[in-house]
Residue frames relative to the residue before (quaternion, step in Angstrom):
aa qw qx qy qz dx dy dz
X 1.0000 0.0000 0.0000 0.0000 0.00 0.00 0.00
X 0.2015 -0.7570 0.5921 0.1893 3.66 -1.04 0.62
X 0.7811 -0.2518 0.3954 0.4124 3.16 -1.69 -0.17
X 0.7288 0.4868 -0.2074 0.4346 3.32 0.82 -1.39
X 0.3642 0.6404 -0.4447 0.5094 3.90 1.15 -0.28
X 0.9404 0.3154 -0.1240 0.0294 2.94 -0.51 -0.95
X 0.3427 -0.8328 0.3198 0.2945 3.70 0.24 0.88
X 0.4234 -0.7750 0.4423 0.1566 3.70 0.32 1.37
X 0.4900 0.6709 -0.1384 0.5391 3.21 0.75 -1.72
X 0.9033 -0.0985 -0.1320 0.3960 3.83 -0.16 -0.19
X 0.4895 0.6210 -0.4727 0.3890 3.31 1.57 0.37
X 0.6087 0.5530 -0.3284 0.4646 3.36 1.81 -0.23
X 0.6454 0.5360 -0.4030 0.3657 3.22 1.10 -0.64
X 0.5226 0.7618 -0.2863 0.2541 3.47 1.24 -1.16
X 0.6412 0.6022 -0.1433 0.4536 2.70 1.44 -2.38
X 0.6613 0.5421 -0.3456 0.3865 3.46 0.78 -1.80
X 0.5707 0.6176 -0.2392 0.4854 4.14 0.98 -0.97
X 0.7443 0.3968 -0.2434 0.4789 3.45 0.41 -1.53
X 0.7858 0.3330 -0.1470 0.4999 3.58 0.74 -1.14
X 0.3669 -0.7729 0.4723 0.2122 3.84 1.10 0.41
X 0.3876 0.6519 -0.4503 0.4712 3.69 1.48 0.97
X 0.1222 0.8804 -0.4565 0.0399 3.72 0.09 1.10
X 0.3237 -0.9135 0.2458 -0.0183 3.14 -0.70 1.56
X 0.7235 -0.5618 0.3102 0.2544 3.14 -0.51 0.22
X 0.2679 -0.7304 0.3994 0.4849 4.10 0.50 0.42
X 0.4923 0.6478 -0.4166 0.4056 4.11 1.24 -0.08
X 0.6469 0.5781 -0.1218 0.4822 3.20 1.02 -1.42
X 0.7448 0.3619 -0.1590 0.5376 3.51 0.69 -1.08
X 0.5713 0.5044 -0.3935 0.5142 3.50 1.10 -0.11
X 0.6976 0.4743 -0.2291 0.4857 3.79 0.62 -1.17
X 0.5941 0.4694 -0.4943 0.4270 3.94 1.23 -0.68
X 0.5079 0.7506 -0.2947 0.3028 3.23 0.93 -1.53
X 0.6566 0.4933 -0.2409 0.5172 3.76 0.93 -1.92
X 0.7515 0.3374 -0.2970 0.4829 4.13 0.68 -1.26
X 0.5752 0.4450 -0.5642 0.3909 3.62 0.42 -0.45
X 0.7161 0.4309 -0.3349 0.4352 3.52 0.04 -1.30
X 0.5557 0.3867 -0.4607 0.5740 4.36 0.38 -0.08
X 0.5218 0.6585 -0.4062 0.3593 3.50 0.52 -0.96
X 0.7757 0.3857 -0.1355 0.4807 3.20 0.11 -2.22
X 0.6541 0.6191 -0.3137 0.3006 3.75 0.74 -1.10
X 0.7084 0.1930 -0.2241 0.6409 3.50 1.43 -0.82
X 0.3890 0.6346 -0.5534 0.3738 3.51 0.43 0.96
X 0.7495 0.5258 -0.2649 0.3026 3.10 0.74 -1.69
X 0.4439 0.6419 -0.4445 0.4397 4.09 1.14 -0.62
X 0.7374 0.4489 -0.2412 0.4433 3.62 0.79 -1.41
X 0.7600 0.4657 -0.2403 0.3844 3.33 0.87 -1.03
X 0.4738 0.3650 -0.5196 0.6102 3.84 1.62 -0.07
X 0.5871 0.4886 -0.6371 0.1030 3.81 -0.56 -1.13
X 0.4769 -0.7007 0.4779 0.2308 3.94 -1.01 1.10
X 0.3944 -0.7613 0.4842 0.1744 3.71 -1.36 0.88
X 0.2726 -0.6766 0.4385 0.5250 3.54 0.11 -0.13
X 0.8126 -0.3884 0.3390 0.2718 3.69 -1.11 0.31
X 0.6205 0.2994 0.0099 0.7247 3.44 1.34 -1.35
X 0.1399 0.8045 -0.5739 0.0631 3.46 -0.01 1.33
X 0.4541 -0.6893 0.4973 0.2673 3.69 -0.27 0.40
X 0.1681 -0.8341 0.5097 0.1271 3.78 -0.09 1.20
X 0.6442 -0.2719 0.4481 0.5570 4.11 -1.44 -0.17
X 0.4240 -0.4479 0.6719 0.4101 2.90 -1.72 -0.06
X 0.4630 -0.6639 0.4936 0.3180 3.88 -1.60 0.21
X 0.1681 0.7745 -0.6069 -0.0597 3.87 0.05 -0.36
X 0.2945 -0.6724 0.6783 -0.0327 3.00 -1.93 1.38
X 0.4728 -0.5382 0.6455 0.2648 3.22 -1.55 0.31
């Protein structure tokens, strides 16, 4: 999935609902601008391949 996939525009509204954090149409314009830089320098990181046999954290419990 890319940056470009996604419909900003109502993942904000969704969020703005789920999180009872209503915004402004200024506000929801400007998230819109960082999510979508956000996702844009994500996506390099998110193609770069893993090898198969990835070595995980260690788990630790209480």
């Amino acid at each position: 999935m890319t940056s470009t996939d996604i419909d900003w525009p109502a993942y904000i509204q969704l969020m703005e609902q789920l999180l009872n954090v209503p915004l402004d149409d200024a506000r929801r314009k400007e998230l819109e601008v960082q999510l979508t830089r956000m996702a844009a320098l994500a996506e390099p990181l998110m193609e770069f391949p893993l090898p198969q046999r990835q070595e995980v954290a260690g788990i630790y419990k209480l």
